[in-house]
ZAFIDREN-750259 format. One record per residue: x negated, y negated, z of N, C-alpha, C in turn; residue in one letter. Coordinates in nm, 3 decimals. Example, Ala and Ser with C-alpha at 12.3 -4.5 7.8 and 13.67 -1.06 7.14 Angstrom:
% ZAFIDREN-750259
<nc1 -1.319, nc2 0.569, nc3 0.780, cac1 -1.230, cac2 0.450, cac3 0.780, cc1 -1.320, cc2 0.330, cc3 0.780, type a>;
<nc1 -1.285, nc2 0.225, nc3 0.708, cac1 -1.367, cac2 0.106, cac3 0.714, cc1 -1.290, cc2 -0.003, cc3 0.787, type s>;
This chain:
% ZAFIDREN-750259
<nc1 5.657, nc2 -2.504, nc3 4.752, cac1 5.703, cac2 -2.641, cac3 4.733, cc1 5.830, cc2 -2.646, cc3 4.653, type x>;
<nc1 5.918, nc2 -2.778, nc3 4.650, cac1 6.022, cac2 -2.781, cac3 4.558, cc1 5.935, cc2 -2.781, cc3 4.440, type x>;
<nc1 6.084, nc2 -2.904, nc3 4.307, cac1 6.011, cac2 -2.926, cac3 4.217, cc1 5.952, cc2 -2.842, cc3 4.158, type x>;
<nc1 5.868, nc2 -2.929, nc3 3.993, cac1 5.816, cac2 -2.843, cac3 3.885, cc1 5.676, cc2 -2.693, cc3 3.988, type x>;
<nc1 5.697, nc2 -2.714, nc3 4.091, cac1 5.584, cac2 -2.627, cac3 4.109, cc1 5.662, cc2 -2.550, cc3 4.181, type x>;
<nc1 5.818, nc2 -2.527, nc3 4.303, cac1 5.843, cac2 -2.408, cac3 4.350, cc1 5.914, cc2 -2.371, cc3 4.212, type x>;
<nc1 5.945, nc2 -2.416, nc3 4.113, cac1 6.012, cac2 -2.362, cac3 4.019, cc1 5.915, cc2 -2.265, cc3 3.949, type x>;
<nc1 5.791, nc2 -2.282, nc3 3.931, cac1 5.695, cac2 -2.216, cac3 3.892, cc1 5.693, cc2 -2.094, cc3 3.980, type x>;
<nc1 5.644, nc2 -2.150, nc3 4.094, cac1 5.609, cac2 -1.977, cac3 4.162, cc1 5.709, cc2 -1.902, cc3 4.190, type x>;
<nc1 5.843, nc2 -2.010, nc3 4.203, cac1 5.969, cac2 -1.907, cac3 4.226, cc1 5.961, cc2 -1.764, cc3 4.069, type x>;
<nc1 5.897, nc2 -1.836, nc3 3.977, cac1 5.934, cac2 -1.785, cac3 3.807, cc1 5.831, cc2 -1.662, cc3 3.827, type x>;
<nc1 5.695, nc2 -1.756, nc3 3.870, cac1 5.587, cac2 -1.605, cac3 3.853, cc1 5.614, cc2 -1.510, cc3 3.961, type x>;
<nc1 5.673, nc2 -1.566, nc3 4.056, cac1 5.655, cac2 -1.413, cac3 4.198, cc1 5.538, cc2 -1.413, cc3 4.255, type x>;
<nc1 5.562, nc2 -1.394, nc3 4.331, cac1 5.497, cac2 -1.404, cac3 4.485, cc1 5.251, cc2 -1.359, cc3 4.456, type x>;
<nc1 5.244, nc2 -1.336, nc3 4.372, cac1 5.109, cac2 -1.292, cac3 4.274, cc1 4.999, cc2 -1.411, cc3 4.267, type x>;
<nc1 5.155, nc2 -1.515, nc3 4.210, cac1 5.063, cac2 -1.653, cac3 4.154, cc1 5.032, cc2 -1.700, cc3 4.318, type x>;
<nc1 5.092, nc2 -1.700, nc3 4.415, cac1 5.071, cac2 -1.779, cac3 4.574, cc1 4.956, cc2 -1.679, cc3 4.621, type x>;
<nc1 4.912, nc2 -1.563, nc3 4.559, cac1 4.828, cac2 -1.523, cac3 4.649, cc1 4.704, cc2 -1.548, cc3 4.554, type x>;
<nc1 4.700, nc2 -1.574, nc3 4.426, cac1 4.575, cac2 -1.572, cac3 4.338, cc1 4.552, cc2 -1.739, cc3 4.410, type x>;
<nc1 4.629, nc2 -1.876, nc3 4.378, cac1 4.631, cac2 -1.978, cac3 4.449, cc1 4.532, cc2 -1.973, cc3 4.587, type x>;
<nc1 4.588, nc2 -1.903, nc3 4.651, cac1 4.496, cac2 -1.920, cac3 4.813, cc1 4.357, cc2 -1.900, cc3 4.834, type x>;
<nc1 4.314, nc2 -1.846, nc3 4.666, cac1 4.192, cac2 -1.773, cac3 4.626, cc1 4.104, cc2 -1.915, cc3 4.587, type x>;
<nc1 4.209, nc2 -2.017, nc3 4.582, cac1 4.196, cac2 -2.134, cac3 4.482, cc1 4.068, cc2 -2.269, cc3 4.608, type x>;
<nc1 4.084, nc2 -2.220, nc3 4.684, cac1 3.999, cac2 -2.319, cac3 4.765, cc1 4.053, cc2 -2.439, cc3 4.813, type x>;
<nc1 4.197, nc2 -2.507, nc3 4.735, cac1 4.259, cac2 -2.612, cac3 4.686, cc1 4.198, cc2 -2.652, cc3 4.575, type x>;
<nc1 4.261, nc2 -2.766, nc3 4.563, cac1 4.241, cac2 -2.856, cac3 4.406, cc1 4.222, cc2 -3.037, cc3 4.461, type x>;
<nc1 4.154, nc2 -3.099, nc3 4.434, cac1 4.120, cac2 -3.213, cac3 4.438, cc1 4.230, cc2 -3.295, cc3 4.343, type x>;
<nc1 4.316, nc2 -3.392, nc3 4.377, cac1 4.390, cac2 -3.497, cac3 4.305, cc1 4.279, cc2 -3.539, cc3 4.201, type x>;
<nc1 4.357, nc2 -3.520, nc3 4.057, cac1 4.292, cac2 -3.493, cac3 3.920, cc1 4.224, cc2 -3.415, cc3 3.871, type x>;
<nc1 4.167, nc2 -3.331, nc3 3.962, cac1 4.110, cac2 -3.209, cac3 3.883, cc1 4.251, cc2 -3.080, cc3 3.873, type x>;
<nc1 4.161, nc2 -2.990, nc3 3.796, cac1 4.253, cac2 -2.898, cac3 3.761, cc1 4.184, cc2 -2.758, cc3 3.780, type x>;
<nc1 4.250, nc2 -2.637, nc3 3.809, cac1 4.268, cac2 -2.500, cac3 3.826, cc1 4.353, cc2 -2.427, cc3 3.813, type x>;
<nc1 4.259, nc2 -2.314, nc3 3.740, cac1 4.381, cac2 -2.208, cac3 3.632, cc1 4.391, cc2 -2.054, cc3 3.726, type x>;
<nc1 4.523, nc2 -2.066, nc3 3.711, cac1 4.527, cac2 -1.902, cac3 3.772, cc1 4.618, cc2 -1.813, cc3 3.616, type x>;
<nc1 4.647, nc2 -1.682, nc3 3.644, cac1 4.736, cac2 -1.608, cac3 3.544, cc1 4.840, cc2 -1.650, cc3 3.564, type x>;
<nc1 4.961, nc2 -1.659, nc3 3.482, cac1 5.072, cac2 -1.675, cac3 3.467, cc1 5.172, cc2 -1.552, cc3 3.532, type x>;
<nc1 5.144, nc2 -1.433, nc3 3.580, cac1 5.187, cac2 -1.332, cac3 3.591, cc1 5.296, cc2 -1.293, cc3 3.553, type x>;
<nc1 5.479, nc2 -1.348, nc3 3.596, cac1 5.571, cac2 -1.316, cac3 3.522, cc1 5.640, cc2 -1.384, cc3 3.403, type x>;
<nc1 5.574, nc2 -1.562, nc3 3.422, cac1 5.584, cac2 -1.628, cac3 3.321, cc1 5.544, cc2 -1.592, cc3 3.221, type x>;
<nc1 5.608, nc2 -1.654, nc3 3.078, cac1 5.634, cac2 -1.604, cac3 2.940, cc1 5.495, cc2 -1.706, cc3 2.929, type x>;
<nc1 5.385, nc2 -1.720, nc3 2.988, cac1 5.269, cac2 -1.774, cac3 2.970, cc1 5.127, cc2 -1.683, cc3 3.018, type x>;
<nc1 5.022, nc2 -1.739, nc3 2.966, cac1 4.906, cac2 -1.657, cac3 3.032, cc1 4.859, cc2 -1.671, cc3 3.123, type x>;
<nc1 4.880, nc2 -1.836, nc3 3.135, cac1 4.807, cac2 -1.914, cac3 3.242, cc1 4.908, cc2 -2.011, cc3 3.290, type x>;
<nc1 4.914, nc2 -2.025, nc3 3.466, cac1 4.932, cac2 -2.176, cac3 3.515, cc1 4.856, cc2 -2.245, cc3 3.506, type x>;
<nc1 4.827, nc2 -2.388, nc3 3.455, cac1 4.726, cac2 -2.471, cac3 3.527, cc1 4.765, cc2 -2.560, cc3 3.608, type x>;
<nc1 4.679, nc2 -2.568, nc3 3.752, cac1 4.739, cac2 -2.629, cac3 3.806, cc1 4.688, cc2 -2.796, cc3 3.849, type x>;
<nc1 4.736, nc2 -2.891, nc3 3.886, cac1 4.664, cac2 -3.028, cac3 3.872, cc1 4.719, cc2 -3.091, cc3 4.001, type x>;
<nc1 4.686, nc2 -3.123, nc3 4.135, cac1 4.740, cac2 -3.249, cac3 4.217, cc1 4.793, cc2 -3.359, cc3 4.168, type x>;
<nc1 4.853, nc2 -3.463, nc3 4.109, cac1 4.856, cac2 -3.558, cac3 4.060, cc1 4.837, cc2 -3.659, cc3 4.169, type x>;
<nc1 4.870, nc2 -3.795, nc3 4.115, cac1 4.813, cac2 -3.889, cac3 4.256, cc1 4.928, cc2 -3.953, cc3 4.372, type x>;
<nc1 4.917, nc2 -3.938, nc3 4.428, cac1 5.058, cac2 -4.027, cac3 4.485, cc1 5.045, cc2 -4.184, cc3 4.487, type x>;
<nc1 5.130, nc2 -4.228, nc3 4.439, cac1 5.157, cac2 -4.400, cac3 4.406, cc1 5.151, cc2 -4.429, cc3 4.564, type x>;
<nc1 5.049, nc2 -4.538, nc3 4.518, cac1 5.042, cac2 -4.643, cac3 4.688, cc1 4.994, cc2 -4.788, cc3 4.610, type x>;
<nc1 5.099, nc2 -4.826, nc3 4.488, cac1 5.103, cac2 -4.934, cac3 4.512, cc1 5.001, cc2 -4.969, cc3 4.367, type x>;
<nc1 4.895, nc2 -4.864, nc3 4.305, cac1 4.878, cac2 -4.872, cac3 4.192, cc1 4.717, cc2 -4.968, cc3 4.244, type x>;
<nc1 4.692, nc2 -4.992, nc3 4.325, cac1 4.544, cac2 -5.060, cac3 4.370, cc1 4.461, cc2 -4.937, cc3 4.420, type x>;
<nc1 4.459, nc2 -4.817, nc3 4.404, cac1 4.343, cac2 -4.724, cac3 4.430, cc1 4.365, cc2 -4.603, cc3 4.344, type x>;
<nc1 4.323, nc2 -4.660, nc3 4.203, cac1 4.292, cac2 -4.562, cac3 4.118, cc1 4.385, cc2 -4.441, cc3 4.088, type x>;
<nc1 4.500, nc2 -4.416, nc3 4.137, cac1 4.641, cac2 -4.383, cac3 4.050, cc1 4.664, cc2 -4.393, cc3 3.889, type x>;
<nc1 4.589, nc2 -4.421, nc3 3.807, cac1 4.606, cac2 -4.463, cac3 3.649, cc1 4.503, cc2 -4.333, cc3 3.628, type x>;
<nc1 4.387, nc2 -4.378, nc3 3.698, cac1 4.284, cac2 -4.287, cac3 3.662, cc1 4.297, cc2 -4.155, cc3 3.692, type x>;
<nc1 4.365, nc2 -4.145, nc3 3.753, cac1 4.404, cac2 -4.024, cac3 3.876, cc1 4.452, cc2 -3.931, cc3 3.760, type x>;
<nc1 4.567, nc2 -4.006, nc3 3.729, cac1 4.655, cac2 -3.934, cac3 3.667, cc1 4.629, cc2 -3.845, cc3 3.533, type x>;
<nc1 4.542, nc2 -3.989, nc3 3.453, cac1 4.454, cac2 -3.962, cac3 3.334, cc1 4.326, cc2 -3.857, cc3 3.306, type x>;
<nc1 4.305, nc2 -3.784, nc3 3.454, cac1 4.237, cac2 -3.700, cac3 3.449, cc1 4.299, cc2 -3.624, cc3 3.504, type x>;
<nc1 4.385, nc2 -3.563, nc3 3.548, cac1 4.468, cac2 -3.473, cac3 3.588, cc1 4.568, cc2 -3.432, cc3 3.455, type x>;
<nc1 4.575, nc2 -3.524, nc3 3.369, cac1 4.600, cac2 -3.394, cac3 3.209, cc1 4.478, cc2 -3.417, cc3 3.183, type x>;
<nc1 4.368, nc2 -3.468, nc3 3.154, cac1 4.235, cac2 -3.446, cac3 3.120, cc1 4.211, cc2 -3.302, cc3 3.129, type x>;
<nc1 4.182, nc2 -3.307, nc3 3.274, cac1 4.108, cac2 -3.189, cac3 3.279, cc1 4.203, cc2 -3.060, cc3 3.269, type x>;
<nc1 4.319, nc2 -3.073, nc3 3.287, cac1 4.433, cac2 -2.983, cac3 3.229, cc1 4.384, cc2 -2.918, cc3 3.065, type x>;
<nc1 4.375, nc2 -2.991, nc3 3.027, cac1 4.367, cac2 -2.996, cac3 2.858, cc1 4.228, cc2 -2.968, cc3 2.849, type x>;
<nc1 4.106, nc2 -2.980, nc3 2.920, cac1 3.984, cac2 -2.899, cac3 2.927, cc1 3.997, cc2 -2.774, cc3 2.995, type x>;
<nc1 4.035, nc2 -2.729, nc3 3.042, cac1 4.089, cac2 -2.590, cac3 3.070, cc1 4.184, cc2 -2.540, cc3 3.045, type x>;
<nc1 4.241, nc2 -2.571, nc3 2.900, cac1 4.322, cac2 -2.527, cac3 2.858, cc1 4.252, cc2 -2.474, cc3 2.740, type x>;
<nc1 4.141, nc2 -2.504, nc3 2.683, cac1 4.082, cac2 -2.550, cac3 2.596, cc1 3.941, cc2 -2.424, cc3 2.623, type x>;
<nc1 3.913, nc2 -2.439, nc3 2.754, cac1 3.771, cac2 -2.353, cac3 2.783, cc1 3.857, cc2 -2.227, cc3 2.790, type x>;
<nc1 3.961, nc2 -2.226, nc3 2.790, cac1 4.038, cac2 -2.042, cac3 2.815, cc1 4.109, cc2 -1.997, cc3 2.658, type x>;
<nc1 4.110, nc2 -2.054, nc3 2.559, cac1 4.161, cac2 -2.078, cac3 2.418, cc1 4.318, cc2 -2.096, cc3 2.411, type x>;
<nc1 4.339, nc2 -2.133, nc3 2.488, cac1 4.495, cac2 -2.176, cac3 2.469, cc1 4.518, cc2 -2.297, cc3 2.357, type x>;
<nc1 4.672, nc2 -2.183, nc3 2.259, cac1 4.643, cac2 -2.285, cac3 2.202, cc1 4.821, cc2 -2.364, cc3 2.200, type x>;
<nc1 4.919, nc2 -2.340, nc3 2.321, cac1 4.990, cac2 -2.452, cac3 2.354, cc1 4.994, cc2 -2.513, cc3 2.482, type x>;
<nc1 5.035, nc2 -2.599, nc3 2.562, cac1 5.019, cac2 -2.635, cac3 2.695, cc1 5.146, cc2 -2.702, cc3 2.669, type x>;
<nc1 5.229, nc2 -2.690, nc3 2.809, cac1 5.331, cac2 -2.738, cac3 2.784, cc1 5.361, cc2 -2.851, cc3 2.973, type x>;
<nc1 5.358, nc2 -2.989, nc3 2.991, cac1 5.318, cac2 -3.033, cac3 3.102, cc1 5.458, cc2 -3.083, cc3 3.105, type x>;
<nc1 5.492, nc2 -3.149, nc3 3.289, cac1 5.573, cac2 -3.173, cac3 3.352, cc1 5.564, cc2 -3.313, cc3 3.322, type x>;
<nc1 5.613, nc2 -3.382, nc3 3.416, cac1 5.603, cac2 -3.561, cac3 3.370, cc1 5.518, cc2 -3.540, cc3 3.552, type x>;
<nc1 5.396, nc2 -3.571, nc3 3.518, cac1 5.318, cac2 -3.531, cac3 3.668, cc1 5.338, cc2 -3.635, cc3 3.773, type x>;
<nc1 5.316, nc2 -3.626, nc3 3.906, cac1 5.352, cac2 -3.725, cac3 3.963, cc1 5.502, cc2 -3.811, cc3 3.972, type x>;
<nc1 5.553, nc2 -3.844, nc3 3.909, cac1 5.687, cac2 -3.889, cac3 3.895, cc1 5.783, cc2 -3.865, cc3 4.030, type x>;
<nc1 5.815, nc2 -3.736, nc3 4.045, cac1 5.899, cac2 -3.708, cac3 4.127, cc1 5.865, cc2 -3.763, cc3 4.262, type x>;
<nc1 5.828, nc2 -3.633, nc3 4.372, cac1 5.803, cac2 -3.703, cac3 4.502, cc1 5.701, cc2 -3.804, cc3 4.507, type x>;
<nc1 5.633, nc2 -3.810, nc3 4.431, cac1 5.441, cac2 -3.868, cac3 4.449, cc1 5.506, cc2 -4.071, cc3 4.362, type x>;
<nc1 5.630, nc2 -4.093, nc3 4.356, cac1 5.652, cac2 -4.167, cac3 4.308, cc1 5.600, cc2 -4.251, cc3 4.221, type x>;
<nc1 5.532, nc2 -4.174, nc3 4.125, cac1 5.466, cac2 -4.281, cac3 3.982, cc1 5.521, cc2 -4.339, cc3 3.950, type x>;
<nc1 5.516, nc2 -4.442, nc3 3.887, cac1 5.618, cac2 -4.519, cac3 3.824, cc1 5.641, cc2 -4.475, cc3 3.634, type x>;
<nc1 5.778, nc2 -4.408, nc3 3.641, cac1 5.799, cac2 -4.303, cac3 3.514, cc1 5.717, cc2 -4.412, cc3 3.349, type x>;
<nc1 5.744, nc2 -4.514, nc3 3.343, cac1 5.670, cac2 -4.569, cac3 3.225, cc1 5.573, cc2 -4.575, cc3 3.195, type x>;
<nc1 5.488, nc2 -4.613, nc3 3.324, cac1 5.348, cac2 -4.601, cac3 3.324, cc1 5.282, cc2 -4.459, cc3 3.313, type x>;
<nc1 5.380, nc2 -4.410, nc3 3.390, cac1 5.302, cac2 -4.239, cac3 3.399, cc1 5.340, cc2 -4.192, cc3 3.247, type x>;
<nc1 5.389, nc2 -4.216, nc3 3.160, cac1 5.454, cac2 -4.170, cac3 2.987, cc1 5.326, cc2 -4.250, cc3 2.939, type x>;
<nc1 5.320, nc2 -4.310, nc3 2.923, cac1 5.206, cac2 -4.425, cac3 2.883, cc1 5.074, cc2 -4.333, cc3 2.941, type x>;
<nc1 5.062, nc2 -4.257, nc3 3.021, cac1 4.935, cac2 -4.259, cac3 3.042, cc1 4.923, cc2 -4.090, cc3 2.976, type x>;
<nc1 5.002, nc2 -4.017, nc3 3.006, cac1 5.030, cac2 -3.889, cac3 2.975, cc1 5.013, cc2 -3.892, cc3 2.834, type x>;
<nc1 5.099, nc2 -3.970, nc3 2.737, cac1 5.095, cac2 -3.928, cac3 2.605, cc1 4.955, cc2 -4.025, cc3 2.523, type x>;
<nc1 4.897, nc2 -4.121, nc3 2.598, cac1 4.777, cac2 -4.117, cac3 2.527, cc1 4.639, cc2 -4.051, cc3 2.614, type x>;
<nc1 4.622, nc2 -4.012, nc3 2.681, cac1 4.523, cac2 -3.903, cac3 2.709, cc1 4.610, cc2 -3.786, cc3 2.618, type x>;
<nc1 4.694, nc2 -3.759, nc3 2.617, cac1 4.688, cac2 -3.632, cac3 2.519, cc1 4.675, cc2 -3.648, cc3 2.361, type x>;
<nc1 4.675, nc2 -3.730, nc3 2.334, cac1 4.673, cac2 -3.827, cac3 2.214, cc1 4.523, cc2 -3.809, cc3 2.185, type x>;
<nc1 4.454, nc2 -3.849, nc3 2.253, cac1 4.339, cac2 -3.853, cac3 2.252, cc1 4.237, cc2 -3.781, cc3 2.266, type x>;
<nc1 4.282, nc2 -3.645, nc3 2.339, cac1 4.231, cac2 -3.519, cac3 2.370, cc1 4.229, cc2 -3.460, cc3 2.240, type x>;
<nc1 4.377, nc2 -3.433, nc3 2.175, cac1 4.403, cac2 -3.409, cac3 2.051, cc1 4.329, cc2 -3.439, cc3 1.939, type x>;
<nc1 4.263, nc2 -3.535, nc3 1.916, cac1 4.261, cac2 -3.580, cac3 1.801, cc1 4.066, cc2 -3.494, cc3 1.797, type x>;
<nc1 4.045, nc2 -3.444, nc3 1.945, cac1 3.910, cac2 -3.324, cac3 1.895, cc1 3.932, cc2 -3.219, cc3 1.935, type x>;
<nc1 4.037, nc2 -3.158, nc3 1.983, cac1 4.061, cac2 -3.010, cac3 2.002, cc1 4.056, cc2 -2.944, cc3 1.899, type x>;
<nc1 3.963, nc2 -2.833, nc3 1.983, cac1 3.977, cac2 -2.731, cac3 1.913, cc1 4.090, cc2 -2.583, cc3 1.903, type x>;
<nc1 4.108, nc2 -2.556, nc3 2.028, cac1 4.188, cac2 -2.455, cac3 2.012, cc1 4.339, cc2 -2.505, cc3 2.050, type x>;
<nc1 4.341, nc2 -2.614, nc3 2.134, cac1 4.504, cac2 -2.631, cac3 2.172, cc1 4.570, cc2 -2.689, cc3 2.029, type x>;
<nc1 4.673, nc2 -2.693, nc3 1.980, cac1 4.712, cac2 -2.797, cac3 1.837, cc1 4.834, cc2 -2.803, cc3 1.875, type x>;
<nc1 4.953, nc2 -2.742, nc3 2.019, cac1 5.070, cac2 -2.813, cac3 2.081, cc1 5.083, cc2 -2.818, cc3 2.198, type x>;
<nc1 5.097, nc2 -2.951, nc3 2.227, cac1 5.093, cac2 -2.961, cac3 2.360, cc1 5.294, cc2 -3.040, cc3 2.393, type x>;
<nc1 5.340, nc2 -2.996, nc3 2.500, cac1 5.496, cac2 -2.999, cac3 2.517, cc1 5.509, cc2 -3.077, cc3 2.635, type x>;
<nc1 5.588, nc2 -3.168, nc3 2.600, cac1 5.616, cac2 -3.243, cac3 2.744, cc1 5.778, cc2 -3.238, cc3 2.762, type x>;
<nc1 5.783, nc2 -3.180, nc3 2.917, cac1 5.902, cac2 -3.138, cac3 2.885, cc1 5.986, cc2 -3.204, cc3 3.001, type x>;
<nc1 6.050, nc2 -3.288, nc3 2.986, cac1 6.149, cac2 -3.345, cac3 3.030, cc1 6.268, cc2 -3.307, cc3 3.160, type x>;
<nc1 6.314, nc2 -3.316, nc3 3.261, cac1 6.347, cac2 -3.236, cac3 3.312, cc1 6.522, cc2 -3.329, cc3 3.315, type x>;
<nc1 6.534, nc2 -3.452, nc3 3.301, cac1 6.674, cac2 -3.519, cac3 3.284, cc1 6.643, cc2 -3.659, cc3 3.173, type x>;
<nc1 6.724, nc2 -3.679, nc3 3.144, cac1 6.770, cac2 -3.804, cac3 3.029, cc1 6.672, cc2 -3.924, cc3 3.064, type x>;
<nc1 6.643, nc2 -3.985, nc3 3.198, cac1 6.535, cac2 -4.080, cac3 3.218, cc1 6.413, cc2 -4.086, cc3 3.217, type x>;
<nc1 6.348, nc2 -3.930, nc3 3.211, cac1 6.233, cac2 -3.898, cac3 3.150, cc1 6.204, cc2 -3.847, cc3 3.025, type x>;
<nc1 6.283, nc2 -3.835, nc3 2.959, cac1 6.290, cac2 -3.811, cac3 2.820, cc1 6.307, cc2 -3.948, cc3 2.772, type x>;
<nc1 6.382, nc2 -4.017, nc3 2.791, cac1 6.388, cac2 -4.151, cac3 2.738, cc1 6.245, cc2 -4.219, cc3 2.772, type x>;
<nc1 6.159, nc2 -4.200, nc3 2.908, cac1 6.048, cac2 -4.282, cac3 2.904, cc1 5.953, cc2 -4.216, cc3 2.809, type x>;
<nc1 5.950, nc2 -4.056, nc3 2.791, cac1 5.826, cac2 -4.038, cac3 2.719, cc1 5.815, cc2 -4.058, cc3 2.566, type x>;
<nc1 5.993, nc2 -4.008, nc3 2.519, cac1 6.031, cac2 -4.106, cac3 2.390, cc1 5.950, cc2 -4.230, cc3 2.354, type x>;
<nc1 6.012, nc2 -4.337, nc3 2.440, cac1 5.890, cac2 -4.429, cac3 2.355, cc1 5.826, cc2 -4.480, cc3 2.384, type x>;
<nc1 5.702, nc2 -4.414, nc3 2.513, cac1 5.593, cac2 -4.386, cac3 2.500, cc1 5.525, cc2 -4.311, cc3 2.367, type x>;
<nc1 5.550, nc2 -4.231, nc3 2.333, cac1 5.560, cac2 -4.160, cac3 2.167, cc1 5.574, cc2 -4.265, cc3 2.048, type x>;
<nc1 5.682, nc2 -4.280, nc3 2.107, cac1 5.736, cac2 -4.410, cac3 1.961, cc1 5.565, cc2 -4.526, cc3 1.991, type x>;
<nc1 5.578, nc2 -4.604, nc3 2.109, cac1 5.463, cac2 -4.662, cac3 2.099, cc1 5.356, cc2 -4.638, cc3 2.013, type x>;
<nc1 5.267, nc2 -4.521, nc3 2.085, cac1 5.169, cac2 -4.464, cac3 2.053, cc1 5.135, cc2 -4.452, cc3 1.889, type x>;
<nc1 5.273, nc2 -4.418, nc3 1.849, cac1 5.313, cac2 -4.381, cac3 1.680, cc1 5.277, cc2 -4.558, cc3 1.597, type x>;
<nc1 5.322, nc2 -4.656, nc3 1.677, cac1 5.311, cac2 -4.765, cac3 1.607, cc1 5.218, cc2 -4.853, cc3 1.654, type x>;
């Protein structure tokens, strides 16, 4: 695929696409972990996010368990940073505010009983998603 995910397997090499196929697929919001192989990580996890149709069939929820369960298997393997994309956003057209809003309080909230994760990274890929998850943050903070 393009995007945060051929950028991934382009990174791990050709290892992570064959452990993947092992994967059965993944259900939109759940999550599955393979090794990281050449990435400076241990683990991919990987998550479907939802594709926007309009925000009337459970797309909020979708999403909210797709770092959910990210962050529970991040958690059942002892990881203790995770570092996530802005999910959905790109092709799957979320709408970037809402999807910041939903991202930084499920992790917000995950956080506040973890045990082994204590940083989790959201990482921005241009200036309009950094600006939405900004203050989404700022929100959250006040």
């Amino acid at each position: 695929g393009g995007g945060v995910d051929g950028a991934i397997h382009r990174a791990a090499g050709p290892k992570l696409l064959e452990e993947c196929r092992t994967l059965n697929g993944c259900q939109t919001g759940q999550a599955k972990i393979t090794k990281g192989y050449r990435l400076p990580a241990a683990y991919v996890i990987h998550t479907p996010g939802p594709i926007w149709r309009g925000g009337e069939n459970g797309e909020e929820e979708l999403l909210a368990d797709s770092y959910q369960n990210c962050l529970k298997l991040a958690e059942a393997h002892g990881c203790r940073t995770v570092a996530f994309p802005s999910i959905s956003t790109g092709v799957y057209r979320f709408p970037l505010e809402r999807a910041a809003r939903i991202a930084v309080g499920t992790i917000r909230a995950f956080a506040s009983r973890a045990s082994s994760v204590d940083e989790v990274i959201l990482v921005a890929f241009d200036p309009q998603t950094k600006g939405c998850y900004d203050r989404a943050l700022e929100e959250a903070r006040s």
